[in-house]
C-alpha positions in Angstrom: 1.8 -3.2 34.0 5.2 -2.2 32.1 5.4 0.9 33.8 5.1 -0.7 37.4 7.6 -3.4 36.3 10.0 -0.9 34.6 9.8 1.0 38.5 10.5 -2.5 39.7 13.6 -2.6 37.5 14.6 1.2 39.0 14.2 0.5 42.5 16.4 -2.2 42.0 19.1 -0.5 40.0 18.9 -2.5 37.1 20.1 -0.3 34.3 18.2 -2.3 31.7 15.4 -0.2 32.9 16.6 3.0 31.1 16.6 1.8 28.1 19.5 -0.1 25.9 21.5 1.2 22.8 19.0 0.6 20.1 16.2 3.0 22.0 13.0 2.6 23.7 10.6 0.8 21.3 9.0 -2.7 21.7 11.8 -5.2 22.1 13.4 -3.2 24.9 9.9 -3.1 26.7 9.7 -7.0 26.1 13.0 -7.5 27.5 12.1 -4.9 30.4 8.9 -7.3 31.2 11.1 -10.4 30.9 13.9 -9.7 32.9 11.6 -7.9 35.7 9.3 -11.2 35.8 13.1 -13.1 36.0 13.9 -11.3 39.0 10.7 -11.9 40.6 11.1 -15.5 40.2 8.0 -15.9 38.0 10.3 -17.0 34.7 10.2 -15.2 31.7 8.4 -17.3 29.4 5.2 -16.5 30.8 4.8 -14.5 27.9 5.5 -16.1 25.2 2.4 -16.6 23.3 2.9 -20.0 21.5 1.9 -18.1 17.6 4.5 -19.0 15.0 6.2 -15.7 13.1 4.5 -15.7 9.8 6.6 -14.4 6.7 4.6 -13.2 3.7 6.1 -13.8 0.5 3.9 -11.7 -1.9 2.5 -8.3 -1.7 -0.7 -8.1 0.1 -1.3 -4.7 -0.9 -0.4 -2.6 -4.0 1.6 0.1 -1.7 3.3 -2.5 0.7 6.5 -0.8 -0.6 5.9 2.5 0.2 3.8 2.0 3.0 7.0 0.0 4.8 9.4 2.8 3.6 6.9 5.3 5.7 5.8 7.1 2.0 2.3 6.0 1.8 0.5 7.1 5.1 -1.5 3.2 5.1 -1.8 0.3 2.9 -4.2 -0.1 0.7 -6.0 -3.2 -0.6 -9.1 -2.4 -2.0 -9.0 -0.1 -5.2 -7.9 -3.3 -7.8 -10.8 -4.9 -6.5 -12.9 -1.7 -7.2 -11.0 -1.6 -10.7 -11.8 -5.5 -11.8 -15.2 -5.9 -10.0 -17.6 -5.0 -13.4 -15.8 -7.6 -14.8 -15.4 -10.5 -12.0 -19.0 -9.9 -10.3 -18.7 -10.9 -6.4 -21.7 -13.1 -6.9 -20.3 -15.4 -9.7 -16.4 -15.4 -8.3 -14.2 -15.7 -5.3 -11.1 -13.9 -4.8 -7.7 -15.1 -4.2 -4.0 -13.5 -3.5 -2.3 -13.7 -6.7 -0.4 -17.1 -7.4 0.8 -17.1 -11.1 3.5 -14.5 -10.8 6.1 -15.1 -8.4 8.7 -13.2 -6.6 11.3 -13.9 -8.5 9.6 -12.6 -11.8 8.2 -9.4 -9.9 11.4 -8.6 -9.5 12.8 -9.7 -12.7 9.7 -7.8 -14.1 10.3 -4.7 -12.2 14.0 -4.3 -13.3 15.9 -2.7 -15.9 16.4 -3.9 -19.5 19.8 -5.4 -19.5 21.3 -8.3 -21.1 21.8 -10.0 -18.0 18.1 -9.2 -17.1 15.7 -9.2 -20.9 12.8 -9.5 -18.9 13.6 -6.1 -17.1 10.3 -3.7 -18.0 11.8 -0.5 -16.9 14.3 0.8 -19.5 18.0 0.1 -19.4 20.4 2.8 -17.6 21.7 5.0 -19.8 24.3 6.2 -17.3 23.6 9.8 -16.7 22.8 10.7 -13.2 20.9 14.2 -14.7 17.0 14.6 -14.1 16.7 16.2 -17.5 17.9 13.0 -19.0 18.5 10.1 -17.0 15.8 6.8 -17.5 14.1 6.8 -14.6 12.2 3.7 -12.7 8.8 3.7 -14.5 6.9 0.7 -12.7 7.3 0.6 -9.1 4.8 -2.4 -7.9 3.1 -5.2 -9.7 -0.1 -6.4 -7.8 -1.9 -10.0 -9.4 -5.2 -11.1 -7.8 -7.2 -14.1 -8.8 -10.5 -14.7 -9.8 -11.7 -18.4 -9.2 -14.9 -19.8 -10.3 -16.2 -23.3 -8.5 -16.8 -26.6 -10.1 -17.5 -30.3 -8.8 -13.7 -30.2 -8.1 -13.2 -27.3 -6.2 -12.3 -24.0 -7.9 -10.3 -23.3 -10.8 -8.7 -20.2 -12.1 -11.1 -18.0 -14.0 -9.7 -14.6 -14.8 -6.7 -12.2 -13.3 -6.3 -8.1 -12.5 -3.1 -6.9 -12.6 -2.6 -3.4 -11.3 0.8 -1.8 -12.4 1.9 1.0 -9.7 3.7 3.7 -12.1 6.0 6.2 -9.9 4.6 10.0 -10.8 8.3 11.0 -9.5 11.3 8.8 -9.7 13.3 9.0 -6.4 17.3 8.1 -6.6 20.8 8.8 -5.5 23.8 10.3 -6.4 26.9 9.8 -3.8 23.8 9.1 -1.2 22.5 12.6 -2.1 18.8 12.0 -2.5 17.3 13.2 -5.9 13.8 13.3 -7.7 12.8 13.1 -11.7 9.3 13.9 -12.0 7.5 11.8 -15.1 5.1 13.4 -16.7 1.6 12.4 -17.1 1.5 11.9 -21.0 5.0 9.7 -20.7 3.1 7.7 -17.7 0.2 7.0 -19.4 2.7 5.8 -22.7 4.7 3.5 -21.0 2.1 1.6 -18.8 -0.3 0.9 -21.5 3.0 -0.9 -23.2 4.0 -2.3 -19.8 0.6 -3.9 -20.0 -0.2 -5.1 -23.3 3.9 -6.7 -23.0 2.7 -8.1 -19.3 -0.4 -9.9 -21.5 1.9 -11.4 -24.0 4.0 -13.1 -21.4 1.2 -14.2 -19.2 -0.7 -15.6 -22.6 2.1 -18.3 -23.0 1.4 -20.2 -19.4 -0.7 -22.9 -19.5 -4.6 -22.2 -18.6 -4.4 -18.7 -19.0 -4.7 -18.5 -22.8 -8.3 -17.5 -23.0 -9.0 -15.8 -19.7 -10.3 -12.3 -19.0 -7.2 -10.3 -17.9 -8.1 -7.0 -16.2 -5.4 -4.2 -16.0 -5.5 -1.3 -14.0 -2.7 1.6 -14.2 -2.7 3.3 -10.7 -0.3 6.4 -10.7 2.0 6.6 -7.6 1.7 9.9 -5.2 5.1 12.2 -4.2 6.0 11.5 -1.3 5.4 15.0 0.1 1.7 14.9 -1.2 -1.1 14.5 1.5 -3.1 12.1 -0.6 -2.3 8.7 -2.1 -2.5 7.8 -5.5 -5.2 6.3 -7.8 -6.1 4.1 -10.7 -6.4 6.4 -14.0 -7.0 3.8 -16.5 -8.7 0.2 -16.6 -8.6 -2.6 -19.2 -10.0 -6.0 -20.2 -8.3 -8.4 -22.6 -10.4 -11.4 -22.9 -8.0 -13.3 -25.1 -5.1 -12.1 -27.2 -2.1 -10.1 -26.3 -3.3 -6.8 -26.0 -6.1 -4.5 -24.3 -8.4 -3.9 -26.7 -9.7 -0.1 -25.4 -8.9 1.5 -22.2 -11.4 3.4 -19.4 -10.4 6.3 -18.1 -11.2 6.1 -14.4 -12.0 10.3 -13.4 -10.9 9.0 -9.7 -9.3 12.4 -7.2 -8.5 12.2 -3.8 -9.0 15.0 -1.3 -7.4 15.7 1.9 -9.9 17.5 5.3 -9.9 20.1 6.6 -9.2 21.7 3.1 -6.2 24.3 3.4 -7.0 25.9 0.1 -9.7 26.9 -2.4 -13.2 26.7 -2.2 -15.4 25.2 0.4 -17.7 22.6 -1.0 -20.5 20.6 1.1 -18.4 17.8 2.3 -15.5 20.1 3.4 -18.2 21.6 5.5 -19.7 19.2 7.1 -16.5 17.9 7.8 -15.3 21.0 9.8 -18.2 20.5 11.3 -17.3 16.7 12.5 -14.1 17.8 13.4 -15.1 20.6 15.8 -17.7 18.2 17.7 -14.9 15.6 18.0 -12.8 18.4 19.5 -15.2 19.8 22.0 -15.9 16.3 23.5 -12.0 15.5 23.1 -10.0 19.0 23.6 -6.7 17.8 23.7 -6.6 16.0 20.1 -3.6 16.0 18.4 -5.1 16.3 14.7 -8.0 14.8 12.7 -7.3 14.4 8.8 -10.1 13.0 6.3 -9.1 11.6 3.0 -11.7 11.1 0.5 -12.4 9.2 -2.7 -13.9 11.1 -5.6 -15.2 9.4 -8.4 -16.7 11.1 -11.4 -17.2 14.4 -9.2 -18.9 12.6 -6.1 -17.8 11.5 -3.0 -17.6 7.7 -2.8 -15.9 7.2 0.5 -13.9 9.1 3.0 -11.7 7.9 5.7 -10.7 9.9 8.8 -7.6 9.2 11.1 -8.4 10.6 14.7 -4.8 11.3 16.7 -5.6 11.2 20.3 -4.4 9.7 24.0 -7.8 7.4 25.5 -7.4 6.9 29.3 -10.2 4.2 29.5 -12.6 2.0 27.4 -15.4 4.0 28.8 -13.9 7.1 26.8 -13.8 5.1 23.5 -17.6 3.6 23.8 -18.2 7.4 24.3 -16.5 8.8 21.8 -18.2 6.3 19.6 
């Protein structure tokens, strides 16, 4: 349909039809459809579809940053819940978007130490522009989910897991020049465990959270040249006090199909496999990538993005 109106637009040498000076993406092709249906007296409006714009103001997923900035190749919502399920069984809770901290302490949280900011977590800017020995941006995202429990008045909070995003590699500027600090693993795993056990302390002091089981999960951020996202090393329970009394180390890898390097296991395998039937019932696929979970060794899941042009739903069932 937007091609035949945009051919509409041509025949009647409307130059809206070629585009306008911010490109070819979605508003132009609404405006393209509006202005077509204008001239053909049918009125614009036709397709407005009566939703209200929704604005969200939390993070829905622990890599909504990254994912918006086009670093993280999809968000991802699901590994905290995989981190704080042993402790909030789905059977006995229900789950709900994180309420206690706000926007304006994430980002209070998320700053730099500074007088005019003592709550900053990340350390205060010594001034030196160097990678050898700058401060770099430690914590990147704070994600807070609830845990509610019912009673005979409705639900009531029950416990919380916090997972604290911690960069891997610190990305900056100098004079718009971008730059990169790589943080090691050791100096990572240091400063999150005190990011946490300072994030307890705090949360501790508001009212009805004094006694609850606070789970925190450290999940270290990818590069943004790696293939693969990033995972949750460590896990932790605090059931009361201001501190996590012993942390799990989470042996969690990711894996990117078809491998490029090393040795062929099983799953690479069967994978090639996959891919070359996809291909020989589509041949003119631009890629297929698998990504896939390890944990402890085995393969817990494994998601596959298929790039290609349907023509039809009858190609999809098929394909399918």
């Amino acid at each position: 349909l937007f091609q035949d109106l945009r051919a509409y637009l041509l025949r009647i040498g409307d130059p809206y039809a070629n585009g306008n000076r911010f490109g070819q993406g979605p508003n132009w092709k609404l405006r393209v459809v509006r202005k077509a249906m204008d001239q053909l007296g049918l009125g614009g409006g036709l397709i407005q579809h009566g939703y209200r714009r929704e604005v969200f103001m939390c993070q829905l997923a622990k890599n909504s940053h990254s994912f918006l900035r086009g670093t993280a190749k999809r968000a991802n919502f699901s590994d905290l819940l995989d981190v704080a399920k042993n402790v909030f069984p789905t059977d006995q809770y229900f789950f709900q978007e994180g309420q206690v901290i706000d926007y304006d302490t994430t980002r209070l949280w998320l700053g730099r130490y500074s007088d005019s900011n003592p709550d900053g977590l990340n350390p205060t800017d010594n001034g030196s522009t160097d990678a050898a020995t700058r401060e770099p941006i430690y914590l990147e995202q704070i994600l807070e989910q609830d845990y509610m429990i019912q009673n005979e008045n409705g639900f009531e909070l029950a416990g919380m897991a916090i997972g604290l995003a911690m960069n891997s590699v610190d990305y900056y500027k100098v004079n718009d020049v971008p730059m990169e600090q790589a943080i090691s693993r050791d100096k990572l795993e240091e400063q999150a465990k005190a990011y946490a056990n300072t994030i307890i302390t705090r949360l501790r002091q508001t009212e009805g959270l004094e006694s609850i089981p606070i789970v925190i999960g450290i999940y270290e951020q990818s590069a943004q040249d790696s293939p693969v996202g990033g995972s949750y090393l460590f896990e932790g329970v605090s059931t009361e006090g201001s501190a996590i009394g012993e942390w799990i180390t989470r042996n969690e890898s990711k894996v990117v199909f078809p491998l490029q390097s090393g040795t062929q296991t099983e799953e690479s395998s069967n994978f090639d496999n996959f891919k070359n039937e996809v291909q020989d019932f589509f041949p003119n696929l631009n890629g297929i990538v698998g990504e896939g979970k390890y944990v402890d060794g085995q393969l817990m899941s494994l998601e596959i993005d298929i790039t290609t042009q349907f023509y039809g739903a009858t190609e999809i069932i098929a394909f399918t």
